[in-house]
Residue, then its C-alpha position, 0 to 999 in steps of 0.5 A: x860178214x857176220x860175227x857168229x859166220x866161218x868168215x869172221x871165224x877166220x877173219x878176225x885171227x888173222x887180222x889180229x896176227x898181223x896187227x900184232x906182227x907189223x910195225x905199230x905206226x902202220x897199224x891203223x893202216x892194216x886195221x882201215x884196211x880190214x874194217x873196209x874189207x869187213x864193210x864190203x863183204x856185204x855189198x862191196x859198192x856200198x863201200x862208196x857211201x861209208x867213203x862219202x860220210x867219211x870224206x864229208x865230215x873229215x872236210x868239215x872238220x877241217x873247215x871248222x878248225x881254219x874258220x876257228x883259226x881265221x882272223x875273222x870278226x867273232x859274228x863271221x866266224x859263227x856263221x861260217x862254222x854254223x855253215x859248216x856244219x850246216x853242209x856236214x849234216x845235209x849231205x849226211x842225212x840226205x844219203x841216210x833219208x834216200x837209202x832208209x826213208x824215201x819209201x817211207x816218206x812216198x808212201x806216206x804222202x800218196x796215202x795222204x794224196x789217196x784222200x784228197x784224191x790225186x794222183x798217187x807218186x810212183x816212182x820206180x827205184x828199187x833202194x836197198x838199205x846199207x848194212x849200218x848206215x844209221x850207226x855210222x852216220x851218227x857217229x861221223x856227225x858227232x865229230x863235226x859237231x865236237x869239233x864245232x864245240x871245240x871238244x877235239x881239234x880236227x883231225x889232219x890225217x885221213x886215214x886215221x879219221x877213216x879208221x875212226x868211221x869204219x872201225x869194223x868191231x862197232x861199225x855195222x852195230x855200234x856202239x856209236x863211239x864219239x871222237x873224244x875216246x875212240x879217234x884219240x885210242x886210234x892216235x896212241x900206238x897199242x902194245x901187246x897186254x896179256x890180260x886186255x888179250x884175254x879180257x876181251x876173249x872172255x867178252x867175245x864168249x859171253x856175247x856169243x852166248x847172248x846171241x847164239x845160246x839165247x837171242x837165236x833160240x828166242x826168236x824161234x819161239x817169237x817169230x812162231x807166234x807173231x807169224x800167226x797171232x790168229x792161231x797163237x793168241x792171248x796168253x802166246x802173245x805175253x810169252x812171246x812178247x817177254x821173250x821178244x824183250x830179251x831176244x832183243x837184248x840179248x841179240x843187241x847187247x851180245x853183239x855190242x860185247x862182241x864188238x867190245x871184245x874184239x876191240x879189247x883184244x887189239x888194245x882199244x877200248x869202246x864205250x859199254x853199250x848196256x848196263x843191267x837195263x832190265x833191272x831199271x825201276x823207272x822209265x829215264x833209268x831203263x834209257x840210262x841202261x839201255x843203247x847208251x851210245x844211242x840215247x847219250x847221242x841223242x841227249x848230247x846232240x840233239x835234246x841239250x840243244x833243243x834247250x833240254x829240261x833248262x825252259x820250263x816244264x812245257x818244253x821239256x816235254x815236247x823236247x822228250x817227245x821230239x827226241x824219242x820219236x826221231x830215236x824211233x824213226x831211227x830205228x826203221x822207216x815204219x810208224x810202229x817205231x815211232x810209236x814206241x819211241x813217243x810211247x817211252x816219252x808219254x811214260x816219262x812225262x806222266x812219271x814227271x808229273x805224277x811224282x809228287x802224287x806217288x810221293x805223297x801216297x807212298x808217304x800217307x802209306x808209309x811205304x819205304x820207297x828205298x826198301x827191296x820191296x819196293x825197288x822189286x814192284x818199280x822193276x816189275x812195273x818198268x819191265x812191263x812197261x818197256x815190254x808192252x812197247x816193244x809189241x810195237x817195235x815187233x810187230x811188222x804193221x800197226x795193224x799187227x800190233x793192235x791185234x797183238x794187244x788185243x789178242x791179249x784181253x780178248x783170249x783167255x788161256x792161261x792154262x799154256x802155262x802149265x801143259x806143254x803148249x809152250x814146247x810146241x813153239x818151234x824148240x822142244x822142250x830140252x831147249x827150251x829148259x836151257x833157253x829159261x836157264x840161260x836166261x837164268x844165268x843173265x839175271x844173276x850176272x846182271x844183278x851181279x854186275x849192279x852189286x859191282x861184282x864182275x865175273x869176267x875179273x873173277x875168273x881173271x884172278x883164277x889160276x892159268x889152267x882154270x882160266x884155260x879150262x872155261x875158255x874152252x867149256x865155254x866154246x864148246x857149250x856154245x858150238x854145241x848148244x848154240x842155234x846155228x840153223x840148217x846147213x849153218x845158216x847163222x842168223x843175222x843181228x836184228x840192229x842191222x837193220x838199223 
């Protein structure tokens, strides 16, 4: 069930309805009960693998907090609770490893076979990936090792802990959520508040505008381009490519407000999943910015523990390699997102060990490093950056990638930009003015959002009719400017891949 389909349409008010009718300690109950029904409108089967996560990580809590409690010498207890958790992410990580990258990982070793020339494997398993089992995994991981730290007690009631996997605003597309803020929402009875209602309405709207109004209309132009980069070459490739970086994130980030919106509407609160990341001046800042609930996972649970920046420069830079070349394996079973996961790393390392050079040309210059100028070239660099990566993250092949980039300098035609070759990509030229407007308007609510100005608490401030009117100019700017498909046929996220 998508969130921009007729059936979420109608799903979520009546979900809503009754959770505000019904007596508030069953209301977990009703909300387990719809996020399941939410799962299962996918694949229905599927179900059972978001059971099993659920039912792994709810054991080995429980098993940590007895071990935790036992009267056992400190070596034992250690290696019992290390055990636990052991079990926890073996079982979780061998489903996701069979559902997303045993094809991947056959495919790799018969190319490696080819070449010495043995038989090739074959086996014959038809897999087709679970909607979300990346983000739910992750998420039901997290609370094993929190309660291996002793950063929450385990959870006794089931129910509630299941709740807390399968919360249906974020389950399919994050933000992951970690105990400590979402299962303790989940344990407090939620009453009604006005404002957190209408707070999350008007997420709800400007993450339907991220998606529909314009990471839909972007994917159209994208997807003409890198579907034929022998016809659309050069100067296509750079527009398509910019325009890829933020169809992503509007697609991602619109559905992550979504998520937010929905979760506000019934009293919860999840984690912002971006922040303004287009407007980063480096490398480390655009990661500070972007996927938060991604790249503080990784960071918290995986970096810190390979002993993170504490070893020595070495280290650290292969424990950033590490991390972000599993950040990219997470994202697809595919060697391009891996190499856009070591390509954020070699950024950031070179930007480590240049600092001191670029420090002492700035000064030799006398640049201001704190001035708007220079704050606008560090944006402009990231940004370009960030988006010659993400050729990589678009391209189907690596194949396809190298003849993107080398589209790039080896056809000249700058002059697209200027006649109407643009229009031509699949939306005419209306939609494509409405397209660069809407892009427009993020830009200034971003910026503003980094300057801590919220548009959402402006309008909150406004009179009740004003109120009421935006609500409605904006549900009717996005049901009629909104890319909906033929026979509305609406467009999925691109992190449910994921």
């Amino acid at each position: 069930m998508l969130f921009n389909s007729i059936q979420f349409l109608i799903f979520f008010p009546i979900v809503v309805a009754l959770y505000y009718l019904i007596p508030k300690k069953v209301r977990y109950i009703w909300l387990l009960l719809a996020s399941y029904y939410f799962y299962m409108s996918w694949n229905a089967k599927y179900a059972l693998l978001l059971l099993f996560s659920t039912v792994v990580t709810y054991l080995s809590g429980l098993a940590l907090g007895y071990i935790k409690n036992k009267e056992l010498a400190e070596p034992a207890k250690k290696r019992g609770m290390k055990l636990c958790v052991a079990a926890s992410f073996t079982l979780n990580l061998g489903v996701l490893f069979w559902f997303k990258y045993f094809d991947f990982a056959v495919d790799n070793i018969n190319y490696v076979l080819s070449k010495l020339h043995i038989t090739l494997l074959n086996p014959q398993f038809d897999i087709i990936l679970p909607v979300g089992i990346s983000f739910f995994t992750f998420q039901a991981l997290s609370y094993t090792v929190d309660v291996y730290r002793g950063d929450i007690r385990a959870e006794k009631n089931f129910l509630k802990y299941a709740l807390f996997v399968s919360f249906f605003p974020q389950l399919v597309a994050g933000p992951i959520e970690r105990s400590k803020n979402l299962l303790k929402q989940i344990e407090k009875e939620h009453s009604f508040d006005a404002a957190k209602f209408c707070d999350g309405i008007y997420l709800m709207l400007w993450g339907f505008f991220l998606k529909m109004v314009l990471a839909d209309r972007l994917a159209i132009v994208v997807n003409t381009v890198y579907g034929d980069i022998a016809q659309y070459g050069g100067m296509y490739v750079v527009v398509a490519t910019i325009f890829f970086g933020f169809q992503i994130y509007c697609d991602f980030a619109g559905y992550s407000t979504i998520a937010m919106g929905a979760a506000k509407v019934m009293g919860f609160e999840l984690m912002e999943n971006f922040n303004a990341p287009y407007l980063a001046t480096s490398i480390a800042d655009f990661w500070r910015r972007w996927h938060i609930s991604l790249s503080s996972w990784f960071r918290d649970y995986l970096y810190i523990p390979l002993g993170g920046n504490r070893k020595g420069k070495a280290r650290k830079y292969l424990n950033q390699l590490i991390v972000f070349a599993v950040s990219g394996l997470w994202h697809g079973a595919n060697w391009t997102f891996v190499i856009w996961g070591v390509l954020h790393a070699v950024y950031q390392i070179i930007g480590d060990m240049t600092k001191g050079l670029r420090q002492k040309a700035a000064k030799a210059l006398r640049l201001n490093p704190s001035s708007a100028a220079s704050r606008i070239v560090k944006i402009v660099v990231t940004f370009i950056l960030v988006d010659f990566a993400w050729i990589f993250f678009r391209a189907e092949s690596l194949s396809q990638a190298l003849a993107a980039i080398k589209s790039i300098f080896a056809v000249f035609n700058p002059w697209i930009l200027m006649d109407d070759s643009l229009f031509m990509l699949g939306i005419g030229r209306r939609s494509f003015s409405v397209m660069m407007l809407g892009l427009l308007l993020l830009m200034v609510v971003d910026l503003m959002k980094t300057k801590g100005i919220s548009v959402r608490r402006k309008v909150q401030m406004q009179d009740g009719w004003f109120r009421c009117a935006a609500v409605c100019a904006a549900v009717w700017f996005i049901v009629t400017v909104g890319i909906w498909g033929s026979a509305y046929n609406e467009a999925s996220f691109i992190y449910f891949q994921f």
